[in-house]
Structures are given as C-alpha cells and as structure tokens.
C-alpha positions in Angstrom: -24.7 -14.8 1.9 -22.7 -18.1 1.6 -22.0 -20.2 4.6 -19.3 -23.0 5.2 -20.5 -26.4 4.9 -21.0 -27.7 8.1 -17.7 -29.6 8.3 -14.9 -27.1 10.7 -12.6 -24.8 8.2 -9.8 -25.8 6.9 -7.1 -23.0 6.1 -4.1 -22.9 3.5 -1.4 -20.2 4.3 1.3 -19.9 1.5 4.2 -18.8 3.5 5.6 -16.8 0.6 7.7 -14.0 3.1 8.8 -13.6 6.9 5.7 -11.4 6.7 3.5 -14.2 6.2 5.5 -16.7 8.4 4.7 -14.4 11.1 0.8 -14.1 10.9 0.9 -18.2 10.5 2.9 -18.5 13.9 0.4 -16.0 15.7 -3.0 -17.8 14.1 -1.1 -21.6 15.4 -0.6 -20.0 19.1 -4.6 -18.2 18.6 -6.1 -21.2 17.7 -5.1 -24.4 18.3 -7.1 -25.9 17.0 -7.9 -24.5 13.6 -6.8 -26.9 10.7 -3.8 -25.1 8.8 -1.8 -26.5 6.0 0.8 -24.8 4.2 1.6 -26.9 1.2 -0.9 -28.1 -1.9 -0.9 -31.2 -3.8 -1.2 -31.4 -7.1 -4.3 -32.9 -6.8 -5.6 -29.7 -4.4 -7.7 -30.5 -1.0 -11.5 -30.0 -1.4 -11.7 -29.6 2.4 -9.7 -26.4 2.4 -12.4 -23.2 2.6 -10.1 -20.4 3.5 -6.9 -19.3 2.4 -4.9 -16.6 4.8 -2.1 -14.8 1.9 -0.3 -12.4 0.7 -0.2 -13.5 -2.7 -2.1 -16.0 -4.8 -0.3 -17.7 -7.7 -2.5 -18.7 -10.8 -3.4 -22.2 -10.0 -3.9 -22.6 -6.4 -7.4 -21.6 -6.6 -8.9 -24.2 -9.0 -7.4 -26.8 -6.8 -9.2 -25.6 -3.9 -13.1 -26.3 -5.0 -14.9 -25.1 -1.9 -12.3 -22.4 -1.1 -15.0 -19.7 0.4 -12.6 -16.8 1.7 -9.1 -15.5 0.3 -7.9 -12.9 3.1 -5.0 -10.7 2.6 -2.6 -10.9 5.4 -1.9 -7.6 4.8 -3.8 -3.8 3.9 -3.7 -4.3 -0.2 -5.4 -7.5 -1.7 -4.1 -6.8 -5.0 -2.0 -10.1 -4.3 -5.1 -12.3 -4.0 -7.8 -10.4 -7.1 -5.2 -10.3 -9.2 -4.9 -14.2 -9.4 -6.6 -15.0 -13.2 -8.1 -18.0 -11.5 -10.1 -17.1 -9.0 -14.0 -18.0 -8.8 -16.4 -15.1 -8.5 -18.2 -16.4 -5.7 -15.1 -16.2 -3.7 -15.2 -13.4 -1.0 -11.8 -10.9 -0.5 -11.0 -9.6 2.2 -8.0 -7.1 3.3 -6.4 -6.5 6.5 -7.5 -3.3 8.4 -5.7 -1.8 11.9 -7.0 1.5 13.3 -3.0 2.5 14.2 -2.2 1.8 10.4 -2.8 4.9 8.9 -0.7 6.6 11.8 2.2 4.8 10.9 1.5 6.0 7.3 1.6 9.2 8.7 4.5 8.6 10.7 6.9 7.5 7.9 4.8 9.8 4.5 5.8 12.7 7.3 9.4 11.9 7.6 10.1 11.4 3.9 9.0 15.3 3.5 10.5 16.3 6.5 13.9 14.7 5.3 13.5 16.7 1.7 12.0 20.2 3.3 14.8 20.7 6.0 17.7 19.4 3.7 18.5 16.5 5.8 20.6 15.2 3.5 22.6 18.3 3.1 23.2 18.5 6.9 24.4 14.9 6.9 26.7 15.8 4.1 27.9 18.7 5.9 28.2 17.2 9.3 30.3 14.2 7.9 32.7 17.0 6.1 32.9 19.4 9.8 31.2 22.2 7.7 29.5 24.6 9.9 26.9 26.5 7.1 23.2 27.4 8.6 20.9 26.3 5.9 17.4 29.2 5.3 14.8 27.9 7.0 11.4 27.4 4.7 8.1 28.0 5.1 5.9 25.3 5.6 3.0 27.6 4.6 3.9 28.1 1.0 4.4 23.9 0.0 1.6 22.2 -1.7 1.4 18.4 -0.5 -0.8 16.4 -2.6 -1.8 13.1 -1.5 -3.4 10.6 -3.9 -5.7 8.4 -2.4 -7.8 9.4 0.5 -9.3 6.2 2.1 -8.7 5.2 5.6 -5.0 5.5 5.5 -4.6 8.7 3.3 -7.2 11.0 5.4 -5.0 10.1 8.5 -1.7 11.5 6.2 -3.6 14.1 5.4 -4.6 15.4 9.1 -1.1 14.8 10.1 0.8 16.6 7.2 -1.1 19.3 7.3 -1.0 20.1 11.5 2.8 20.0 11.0 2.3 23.7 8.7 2.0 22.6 5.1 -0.4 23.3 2.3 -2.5 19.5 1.9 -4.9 18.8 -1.2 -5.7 16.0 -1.8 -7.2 13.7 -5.2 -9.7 10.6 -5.4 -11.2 8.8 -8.0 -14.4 8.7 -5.8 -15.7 10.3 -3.1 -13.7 10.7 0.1 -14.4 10.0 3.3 -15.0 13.3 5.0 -11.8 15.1 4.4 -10.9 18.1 5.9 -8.6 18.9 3.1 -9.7 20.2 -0.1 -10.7 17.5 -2.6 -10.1 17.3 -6.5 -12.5 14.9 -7.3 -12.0 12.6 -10.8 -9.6 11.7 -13.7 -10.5 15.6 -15.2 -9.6 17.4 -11.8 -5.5 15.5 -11.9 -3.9 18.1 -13.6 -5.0 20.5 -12.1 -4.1 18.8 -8.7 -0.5 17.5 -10.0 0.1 21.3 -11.1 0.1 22.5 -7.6 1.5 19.3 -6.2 4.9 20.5 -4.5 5.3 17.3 -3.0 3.3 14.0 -4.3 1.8 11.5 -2.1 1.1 8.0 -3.7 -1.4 6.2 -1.7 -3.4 4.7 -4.3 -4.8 1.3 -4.4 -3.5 -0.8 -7.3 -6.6 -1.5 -9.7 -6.8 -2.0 -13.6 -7.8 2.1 -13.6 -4.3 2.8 -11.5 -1.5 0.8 -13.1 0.9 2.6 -14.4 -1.0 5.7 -13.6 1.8 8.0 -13.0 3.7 8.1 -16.3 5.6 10.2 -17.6 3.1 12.7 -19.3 1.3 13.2 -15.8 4.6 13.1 -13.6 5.8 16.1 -16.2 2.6 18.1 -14.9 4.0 18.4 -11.1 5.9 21.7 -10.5 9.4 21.7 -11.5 11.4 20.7 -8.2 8.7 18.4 -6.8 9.7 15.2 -5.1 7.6 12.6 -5.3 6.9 9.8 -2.5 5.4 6.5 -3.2 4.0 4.5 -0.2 1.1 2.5 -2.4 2.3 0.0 -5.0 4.9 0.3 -7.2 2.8 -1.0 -10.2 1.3 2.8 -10.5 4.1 4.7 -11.0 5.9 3.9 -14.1 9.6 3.4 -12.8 11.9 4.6 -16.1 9.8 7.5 -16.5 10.2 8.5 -12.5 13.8 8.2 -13.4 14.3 10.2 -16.4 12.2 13.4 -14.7 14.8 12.8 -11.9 17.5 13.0 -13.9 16.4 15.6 -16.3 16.2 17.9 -13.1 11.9 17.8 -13.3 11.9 16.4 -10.3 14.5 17.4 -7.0 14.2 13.6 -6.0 11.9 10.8 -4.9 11.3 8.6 -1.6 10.2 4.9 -3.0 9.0 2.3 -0.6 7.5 0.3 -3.1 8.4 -1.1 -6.5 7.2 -3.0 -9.4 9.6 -6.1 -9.1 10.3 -6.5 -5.1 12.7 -7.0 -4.1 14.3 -4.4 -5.5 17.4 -6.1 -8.3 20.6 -5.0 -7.5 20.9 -3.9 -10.6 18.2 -1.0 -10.3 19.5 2.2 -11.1 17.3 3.5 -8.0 19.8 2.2 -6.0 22.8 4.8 -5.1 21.3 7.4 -6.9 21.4 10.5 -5.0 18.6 12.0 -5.2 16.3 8.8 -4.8 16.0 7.2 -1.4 15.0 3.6 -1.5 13.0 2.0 1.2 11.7 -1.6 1.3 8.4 -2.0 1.2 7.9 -1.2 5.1 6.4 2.3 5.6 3.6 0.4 7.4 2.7 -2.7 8.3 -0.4 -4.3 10.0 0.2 -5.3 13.3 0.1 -9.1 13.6 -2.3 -9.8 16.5 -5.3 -7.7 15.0 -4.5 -9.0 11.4 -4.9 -12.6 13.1 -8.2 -12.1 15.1 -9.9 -10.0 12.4 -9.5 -13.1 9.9 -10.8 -15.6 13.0 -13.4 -12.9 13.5 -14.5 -13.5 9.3 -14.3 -17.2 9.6 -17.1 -17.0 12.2 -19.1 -14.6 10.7 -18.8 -16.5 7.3 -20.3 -19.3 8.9 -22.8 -17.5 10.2 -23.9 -15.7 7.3 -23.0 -12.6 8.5 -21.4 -9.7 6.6 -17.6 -9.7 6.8 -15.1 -7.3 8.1 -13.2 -4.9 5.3 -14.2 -7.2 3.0 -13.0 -6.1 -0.9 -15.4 -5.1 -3.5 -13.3 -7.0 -6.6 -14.9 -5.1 -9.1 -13.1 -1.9 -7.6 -9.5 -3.8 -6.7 -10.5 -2.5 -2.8 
C-alpha cells in the first residue's frame, strides 16, 4: 500500500459549489493546521498529495505529481474517475454516513407517497374549495422496484416496503443481504421493469449505467408507472423519459437529478405537470462525518493502512 512521503499533506479543495464551500469551512475549523489551498497554478504544486472534491476537471491532475488521494466530498465519485487524466496509482474514495441511506428513504418515500395518495389532486382541489374524497389504494397490490441495492438502496428498500408496498428490487451484482426479492443481472431487467409499478433509480453512474434507462427499457415498465430518479441523471436518458410521459406510458416522474445541473431554464421538465423537479438534494452527507472520515484516510494513508469506502475505479464505486 502507498504511503505519503514523509513531508505533512498538503490538500487542494476546488470550491466548485456551496456544497463544497461548506466541507472546506468545517476541515479549516477541524484542523488547523492541515495545509489547504484552493487555487492551482499553471505550473501545479508537487507538494499537494490529496485533493478533497466534488468534481475533477481534466487537467488538474497532471499538475499535481504526487497527488496520492482524490476523495469525493460527497456519496458518488463519478465526479473524480471520470476525470480522463487521472493516474492509476491514485486511490478514490467516496463519502459514506450511516444516517444517509435514511434520508434516502426519507425523501424516495415521499416521492411515492405524493403520487399513491394523489397529493397533487388534493392540492388542486383544496386550492379550488372542492370537497371530493379521493378511493383510497391498496398498498399491497403496487410493485416498487428499486435499482441499485448498495448501502443506500437496501435502507429504501426496508423502509418502502414497512410502509405496505410490494418491493423487488435489481443489481448488477450481488446484494448485500436483502430482504427483498432480488433479480440479479442485465437478463433478469425485464422481467423486473415489467412488474415495476413505481421505479426506483439508485444506481451508481459507471460506463455499464449511462444512459441505461432509454427508451426501449423505460417502455417495458407497466403502463401508468412513475418513475423516480434519486442516482444520477447521466442513466436515464432525459428525451426519452419525456416522450413516455407525454405519450401517457408513464402517469409522471419525480427527478432529483439531471444530466446538465443545474437544470436550464429552458428544460421542458420544468412546469410540466406531471413531472416534479427537485434539485439534486434528496440526500446529502452530513458535513462533520464527511470531514473526519477524509482526516481519518489521510492518516491511514500514511500509515499504510487500508482506507475507508474507498472506490474500486474499475467498477465506478
């Protein structure tokens, strides 16, 4: 396992976002004395070991020549692997928080919820002073299919399922003990998008996941379904989402995240009816764990010692 050189670390945040900003604010006031820079020459800094993003932008890394460490500031590292530039020797990791797949949970659950009660028909008739009681479904007979079931999809899972609903759910590998049956595999998806009711993205983006969810495996769901997309907006293919919507495939969607972000203004997602439009904050890490788990790495970096939630950049997670 690499070590740092003996010389302390030196870290480069790229305060790309609020979000960021934040995490650097919180890493000043935990450690004083940790060397932090937030800008790069053109000529790089070889002192720099450890950068603590969101994003990388081709062309940071080969100015950093004994960068050691990219951490994600937040759960995906898609922002960091995807840079073009980065060496192979240079360890990922992402940002991990036991409460985070709760608050997955918390906002996945709502989005149904919202759709399965006819919220938006309530609010429509409570701002017109219509009195009309709306039939009351059974939770019993809707299929929720959630894709993705790593730390933060088996915790939707548990939770949509206690409040009454039908959960299956869909990996590419293995998952880690679910108590909800599993369709396992690219050859098991149609089967699992067929009985799909409501559709769960929480996929991590990889070169096997982008632009997964075209239109040709959207148009297998269940006419009616509503699709909700809490991952990255890179796997579902936006125009086709659209079009299924508006053909009347598909009764609606919930998007939290998108391909371009923000959203344009000129998006047809936004004031469309049936589409709600969320940005990008159906969970977040909370900043103090975020902050210690990445002073935590540093250490054990220098020590030799495995790292915490570190990404295996051959799978994108």
């Amino acid at each position: 396992m690499s070590k740092l050189t003996g010389r302390p670390p030196k870290v480069l945040m790229l305060l790309t976002s609020d979000f960021v900003t934040a995490r650097y604010e919180a890493l000043r006031a935990r450690a004083p004395d940790l060397e932090i820079v937030t800008e790069l020459g053109a000529d790089g800094d070889p002192d720099v070991t450890a950068l603590f993003a969101f994003k990388l932008p081709a062309g940071i890394a080969p100015r950093l020549p004994n960068l050691q460490l990219a951490a994600s500031v937040g759960a995906g590292a898609d922002g960091i692997i995807s840079a073009p530039d980065l060496p192979t020797h240079v360890r990922v990791t992402r940002a991990v928080e036991p409460g985070l797949g709760l608050s997955m949970a918390q906002f996945v659950s709502l989005q149904i919820l919202r759709q399965f009660r006819s919220l938006p028909k309530m609010e429509q008739q409570h701002a017109a002073g219509e009195w009309k009681r709306l039939p009351v479904p059974d939770a019993r007979q809707v299929t929720v299919g959630i894709m993705g079931l790593g730390s933060i999809g088996a915790v939707v899972a548990d939770v949509v399922a206690a409040l009454g609903f039908n959960v299956i759910g869909w990996t590419r590998s293995n998952a880690r003990t679910p108590r909800v049956p599993v369709y396992l595999g690219e050859g098991t998806m149609d089967a699992f998008l067929g009985q799909s009711d409501f559709l769960v993205c929480l996929l991590p983006i990889t070169a096997q996941t982008a632009g997964l969810l075209g239109r040709t495996r959207l148009a297998k769901l269940p006419k009616g379904s509503f699709v909700i997309n809490v991952a990255r907006g890179g796997i579902m293919v936006e125009d086709d989402l659209l079009a299924l919507v508006n053909e009347g495939h598909l009764s609606g969607a919930a998007l939290d995240v998108f391909a371009t972000e923000p959203l344009p203004p000129t998006s047809a997602f936004w004031h469309h009816d049936k589409i709600l439009v969320t940005p990008h904050i159906a969970a977040q890490p909370s900043v103090g764990p975020v902050v210690d788990q990445f002073l935590e790495n540093l250490k054990r970096l220098a020590e030799g010692q495995p790292l915490l939630h570190e990404v295996d950049r051959s799978l994108g997670y």
